[in-house]
Each structure stands twice: as C-alpha cells, then as structure tokens.
VEXDREN-2710 file (C-alpha; in Angstrom, 1 decimal):
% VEXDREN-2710
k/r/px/py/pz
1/UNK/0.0/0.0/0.0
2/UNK/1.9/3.4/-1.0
3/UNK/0.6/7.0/-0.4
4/UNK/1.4/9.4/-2.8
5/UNK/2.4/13.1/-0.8
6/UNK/-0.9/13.9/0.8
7/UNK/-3.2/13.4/-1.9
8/UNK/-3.5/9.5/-2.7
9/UNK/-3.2/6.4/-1.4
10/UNK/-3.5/2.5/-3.2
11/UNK/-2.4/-0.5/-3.8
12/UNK/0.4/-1.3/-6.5
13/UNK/1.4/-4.8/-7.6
14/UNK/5.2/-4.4/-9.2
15/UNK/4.9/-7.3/-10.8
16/UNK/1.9/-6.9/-13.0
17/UNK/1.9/-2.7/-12.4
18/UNK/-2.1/-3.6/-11.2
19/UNK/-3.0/-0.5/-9.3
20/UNK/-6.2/-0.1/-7.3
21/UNK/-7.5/3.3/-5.8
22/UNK/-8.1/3.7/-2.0
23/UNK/-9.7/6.9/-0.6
24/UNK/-7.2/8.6/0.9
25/UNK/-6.8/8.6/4.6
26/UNK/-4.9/11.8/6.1
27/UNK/-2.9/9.8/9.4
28/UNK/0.6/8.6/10.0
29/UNK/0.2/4.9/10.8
30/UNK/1.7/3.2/12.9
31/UNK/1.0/-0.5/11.4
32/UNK/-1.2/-1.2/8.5
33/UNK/-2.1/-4.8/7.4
34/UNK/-5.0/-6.7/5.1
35/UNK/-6.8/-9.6/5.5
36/UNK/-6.4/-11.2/1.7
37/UNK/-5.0/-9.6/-1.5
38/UNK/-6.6/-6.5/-2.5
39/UNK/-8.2/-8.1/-5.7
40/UNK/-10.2/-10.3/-3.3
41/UNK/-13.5/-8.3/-2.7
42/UNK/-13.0/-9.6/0.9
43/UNK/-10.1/-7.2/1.5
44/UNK/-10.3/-4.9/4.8
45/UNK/-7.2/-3.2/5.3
46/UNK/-6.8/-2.3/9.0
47/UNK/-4.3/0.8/9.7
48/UNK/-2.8/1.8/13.2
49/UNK/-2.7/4.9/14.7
50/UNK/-0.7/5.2/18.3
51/UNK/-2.3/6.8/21.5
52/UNK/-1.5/10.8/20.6
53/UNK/-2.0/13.2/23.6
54/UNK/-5.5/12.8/24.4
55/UNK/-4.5/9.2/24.9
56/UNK/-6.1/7.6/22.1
57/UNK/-5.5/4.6/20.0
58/UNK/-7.2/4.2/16.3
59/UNK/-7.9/1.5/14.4
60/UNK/-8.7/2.5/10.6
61/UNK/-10.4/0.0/8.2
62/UNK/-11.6/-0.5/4.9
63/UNK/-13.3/-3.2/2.5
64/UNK/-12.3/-2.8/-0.9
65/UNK/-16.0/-4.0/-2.0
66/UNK/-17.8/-1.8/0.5
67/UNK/-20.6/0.5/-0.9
68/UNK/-19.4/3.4/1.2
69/UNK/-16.0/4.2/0.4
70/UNK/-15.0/5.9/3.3
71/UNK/-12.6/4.5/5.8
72/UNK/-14.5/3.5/9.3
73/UNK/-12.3/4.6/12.7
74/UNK/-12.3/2.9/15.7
75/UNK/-11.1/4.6/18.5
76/UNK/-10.2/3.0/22.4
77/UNK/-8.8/4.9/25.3
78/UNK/-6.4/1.8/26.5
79/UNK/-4.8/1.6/30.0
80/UNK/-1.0/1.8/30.5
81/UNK/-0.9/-1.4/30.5
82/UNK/-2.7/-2.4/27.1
83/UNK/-0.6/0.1/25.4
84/UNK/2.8/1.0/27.4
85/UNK/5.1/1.2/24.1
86/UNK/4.9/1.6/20.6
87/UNK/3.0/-0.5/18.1
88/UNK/5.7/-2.0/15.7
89/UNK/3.6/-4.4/13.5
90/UNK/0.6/-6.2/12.9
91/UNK/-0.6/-9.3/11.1
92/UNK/-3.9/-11.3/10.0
93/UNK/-3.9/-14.8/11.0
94/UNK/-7.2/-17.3/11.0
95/UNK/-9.1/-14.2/10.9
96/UNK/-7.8/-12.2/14.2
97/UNK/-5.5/-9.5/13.5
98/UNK/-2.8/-9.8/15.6
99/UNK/-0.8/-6.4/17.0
100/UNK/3.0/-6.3/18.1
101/UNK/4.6/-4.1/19.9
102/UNK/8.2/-3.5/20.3
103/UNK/8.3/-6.1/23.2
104/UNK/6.8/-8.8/21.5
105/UNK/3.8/-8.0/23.4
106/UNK/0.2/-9.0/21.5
107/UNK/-2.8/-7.5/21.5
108/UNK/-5.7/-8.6/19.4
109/UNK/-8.4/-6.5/17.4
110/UNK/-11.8/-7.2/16.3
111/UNK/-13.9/-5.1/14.1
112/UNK/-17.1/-6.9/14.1
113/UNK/-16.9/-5.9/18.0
114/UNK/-14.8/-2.8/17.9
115/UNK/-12.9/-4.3/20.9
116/UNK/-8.9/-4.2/21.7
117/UNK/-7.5/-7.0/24.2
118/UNK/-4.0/-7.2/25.4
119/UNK/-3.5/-10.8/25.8
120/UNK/-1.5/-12.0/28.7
121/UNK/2.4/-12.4/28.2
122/UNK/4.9/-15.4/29.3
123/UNK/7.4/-13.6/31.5
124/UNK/10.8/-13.7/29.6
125/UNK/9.2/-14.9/26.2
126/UNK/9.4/-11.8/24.4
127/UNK/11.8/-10.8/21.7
128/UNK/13.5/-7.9/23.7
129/UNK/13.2/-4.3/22.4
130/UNK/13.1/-4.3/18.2
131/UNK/12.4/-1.7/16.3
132/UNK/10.6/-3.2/14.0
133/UNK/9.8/-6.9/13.5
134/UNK/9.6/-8.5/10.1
135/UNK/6.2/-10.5/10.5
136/UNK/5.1/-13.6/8.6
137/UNK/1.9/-16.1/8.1
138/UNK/1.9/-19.7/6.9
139/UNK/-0.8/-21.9/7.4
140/UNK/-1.7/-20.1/11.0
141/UNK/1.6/-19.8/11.9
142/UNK/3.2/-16.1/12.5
143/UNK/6.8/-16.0/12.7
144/UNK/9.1/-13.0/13.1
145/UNK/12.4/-12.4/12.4
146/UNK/14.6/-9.9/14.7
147/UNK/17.2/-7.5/12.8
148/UNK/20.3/-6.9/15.3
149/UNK/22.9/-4.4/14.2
150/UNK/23.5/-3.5/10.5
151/UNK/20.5/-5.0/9.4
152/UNK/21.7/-8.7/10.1
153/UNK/19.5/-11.1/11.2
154/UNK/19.8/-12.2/14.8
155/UNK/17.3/-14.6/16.0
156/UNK/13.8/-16.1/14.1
157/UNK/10.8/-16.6/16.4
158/UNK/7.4/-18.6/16.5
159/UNK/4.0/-17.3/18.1
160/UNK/2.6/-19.7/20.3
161/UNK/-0.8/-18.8/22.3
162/UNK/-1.7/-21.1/24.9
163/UNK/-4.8/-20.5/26.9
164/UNK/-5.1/-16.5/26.2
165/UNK/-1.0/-16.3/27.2
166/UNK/1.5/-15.4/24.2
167/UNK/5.2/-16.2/23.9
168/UNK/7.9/-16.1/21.4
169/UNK/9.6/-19.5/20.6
170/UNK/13.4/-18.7/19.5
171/UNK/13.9/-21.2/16.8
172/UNK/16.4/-23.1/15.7
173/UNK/15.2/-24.9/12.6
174/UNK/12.6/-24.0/10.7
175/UNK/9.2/-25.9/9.8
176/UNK/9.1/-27.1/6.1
177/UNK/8.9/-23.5/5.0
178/UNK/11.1/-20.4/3.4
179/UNK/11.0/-17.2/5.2
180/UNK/10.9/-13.4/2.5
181/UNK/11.8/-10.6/5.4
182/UNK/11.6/-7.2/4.4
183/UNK/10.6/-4.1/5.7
184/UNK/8.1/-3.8/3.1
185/UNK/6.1/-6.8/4.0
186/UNK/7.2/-10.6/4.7
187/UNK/5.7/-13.8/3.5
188/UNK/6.1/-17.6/3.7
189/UNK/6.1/-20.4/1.2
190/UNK/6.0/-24.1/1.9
191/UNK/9.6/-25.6/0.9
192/UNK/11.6/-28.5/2.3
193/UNK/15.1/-26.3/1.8
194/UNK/14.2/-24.1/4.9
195/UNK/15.8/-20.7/3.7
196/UNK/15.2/-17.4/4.8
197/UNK/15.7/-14.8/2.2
198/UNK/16.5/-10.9/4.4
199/UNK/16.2/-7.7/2.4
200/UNK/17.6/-4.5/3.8
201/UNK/19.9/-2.6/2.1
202/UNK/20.7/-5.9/-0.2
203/UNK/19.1/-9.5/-0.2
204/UNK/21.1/-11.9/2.4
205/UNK/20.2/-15.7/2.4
206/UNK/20.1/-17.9/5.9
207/UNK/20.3/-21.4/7.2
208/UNK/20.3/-22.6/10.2
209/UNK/23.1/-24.7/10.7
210/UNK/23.8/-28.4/12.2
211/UNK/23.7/-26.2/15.8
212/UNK/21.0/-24.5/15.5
213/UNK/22.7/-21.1/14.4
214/UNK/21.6/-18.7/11.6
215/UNK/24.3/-18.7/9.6
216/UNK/25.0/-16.0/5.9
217/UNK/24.9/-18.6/3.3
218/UNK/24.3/-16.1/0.7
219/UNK/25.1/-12.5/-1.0
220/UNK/22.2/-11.3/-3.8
221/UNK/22.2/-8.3/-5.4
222/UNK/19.0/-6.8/-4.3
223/UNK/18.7/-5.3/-8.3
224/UNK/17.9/-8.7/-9.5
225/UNK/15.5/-9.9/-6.3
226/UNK/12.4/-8.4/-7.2
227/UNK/10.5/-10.7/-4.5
228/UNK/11.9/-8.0/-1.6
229/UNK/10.4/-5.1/-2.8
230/UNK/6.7/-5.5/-1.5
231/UNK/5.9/-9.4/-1.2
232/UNK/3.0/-9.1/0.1
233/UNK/0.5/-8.7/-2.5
234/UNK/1.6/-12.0/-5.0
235/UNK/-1.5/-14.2/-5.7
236/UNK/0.0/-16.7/-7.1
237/UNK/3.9/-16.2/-7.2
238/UNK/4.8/-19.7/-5.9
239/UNK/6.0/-20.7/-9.3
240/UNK/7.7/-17.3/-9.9
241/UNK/10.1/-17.9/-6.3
242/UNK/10.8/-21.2/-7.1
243/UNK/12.1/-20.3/-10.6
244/UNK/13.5/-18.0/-8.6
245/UNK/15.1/-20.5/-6.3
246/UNK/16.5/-22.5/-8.7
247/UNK/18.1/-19.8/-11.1
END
C-alpha cells in the first residue's frame, strides 16, 4: 500500500503494475495490514494509529467492495498497561489481527466488535526491544524475524498462544517453509530447503546450521530480487520464487 504526498493512497502490484485506488486517509500509521489480496473483494485493510496526547489509540479499516468508500475509525482509550510502548507491527492470522509491539507483546483487534485486548504475556518470552519486527503467516503460523545491528538477522521466532498467554519460541530450525523478510512486507512459502531470504539494504540468504545457528549462506544483489520489494500482494507467485530458487 503506497501514499502518494498527501493526496493518494493504493495499492500497487510491481509485478503486474495492477494499481487499485483507496480513498485517501490523512494519518501517519503506525502498522497497516490486510486480511487477503486487495483483488479479493473480501479485502479490509486495517491501519494503526498510536495513542496521541488525548490518549487515544485508532484503528482505521476499509473493505475494498464496501458501498461506502469511506474508511470506518475505531477509537479506544487503553490503560498503561494495554498500550505502554509503541505499536511496531501487525498481522492477520485465521481471521484475528494480531498487533505487536516493540516487546513482543500482543494484542488482538476485532472489528465486528470494535474491541482491543491485550493478551497475557509469558514472562521472559518476548523478543527484547526491536524496532521493528519482520512479521510472517503460513498456514496459521506467525513467525518473526529480529534485525540486530547493520541489518543482520539475529534470531527467528514462532508465536505460540496457549490459553489466552502469548510467547515467542526462539527457533532453531525451521518448519518445512522459506522465510521473504523485508521491511516492506514478509511472507512464507512451503519448501523443504528451509531458507530465509532478508532484504535490507541488499538480499542476504540464511540457514540454520547443524547447531541451530543462523548462519549467511548467501550475497544477492537486491537489483535482480524483485521478491523484496513489496511481497505481500503476489496471488499466485509460488512458481515465480521457485524459478527464482532454482536460477
């Protein structure tokens, strides 16, 4: 989703230059995630705004297919503890849209009941203080990947919620999946070979290795990895990454 100065805002598929017109939302957000690719008339985008200084948190959304094309706002007046740092990410899984902050702390929104719920934490199963987590889904899974210093990836984590209390499983192998991290979006595809692909300032490849470390496998140049630019609206790109893959 891109915003052009103060005037526009859509959705823009690099791949096939597919561009479709949203009504333009005047807010800096915070975290902004959809439920489906935008061609799906099923599509609600959901946009965060942070508490400002009447203590206020907003939740923006929008169905592509609604009637009314005006944005809907949601607004809750959370205690210190529902909301005691910055909002760094947010992701939709089975449905619920999941909310991150820069603890690893989750809270959960729902728009059919206009309700915000901080779910309860597992002491010492956060992911430490991150500016901002590359989140991704995979057959209701959410994992996250955790940039340390010049943009190299430090540690991979798993979501697990157990009776209403989150925590963050440090990995050290992954599922039967490959891992696209970027700070335009993040995605997963199934894959026995277990890479994760990092795009910062260039495209880094990681295993894990027989220890359970990530280890740089790796070097693209990010001019030929068109995947990391925004990989998060690719209907049906599975074929494209794995010709990718095997170039």
């Amino acid at each position: 989703m891109l915003s052009r100065e103060n005037s526009s805002l859509f959705f823009f598929n690099p791949l096939s230059r597919q561009k479709i017109e949203l009504p333009y939302r005047n807010s800096i957000f915070n975290a902004v995630t959809f439920s489906a690719p935008p061609t799906d008339p099923n599509c609600t985008i959901y946009a965060f705004v942070m508490p400002t200084f009447n203590g206020k948190l907003y939740v923006d959304t929008f169905c592509v297919s609604q009637e009314n094309k005006k944005w809907i706002r949601h607004a809750f007046k959370p205690s210190s503890g529902e909301c005691d740092s910055t909002l760094v990410g947010a992701i939709c899984c089975n449905g619920v849209v999941y909310c991150v902050d820069s603890f690893g702390k989750i809270s959960i929104f729902d728009a059919q009941e206009s309700s915000w719920t901080r779910l309860a934490f597992a002491k010492d199963k956060g992911f430490g203080r991150v500016c901002n987590p590359y989140l991704a889904e995979f057959n209701g899974d959410i994992y996250a990947g955790k940039l340390g210093a010049h943009g190299v990836l430090d540690k991979v984590y798993k979501l697990k919620v157990d009776d209403g209390v989150t925590e963050w499983m440090e990995l050290r192998d992954l599922d039967d999946v490959n891992l696209f991290l970027g700070p335009y979006g993040s995605c997963a595809m199934s894959s026995k070979e277990k890479k994760i692909f990092v795009s910062v300032s260039d495209c880094v490849l990681y295993n894990f290795d027989g220890d359970g470390e990530l280890k740089k496998d790796t070097r693209f140049d990010i001019a030929n990895s068109s995947w990391s630019d925004v990989p998060i609206w690719i209907e049906d790109w599975s074929e494209t990454v794995n010709t990718f893959l095997n170039d």
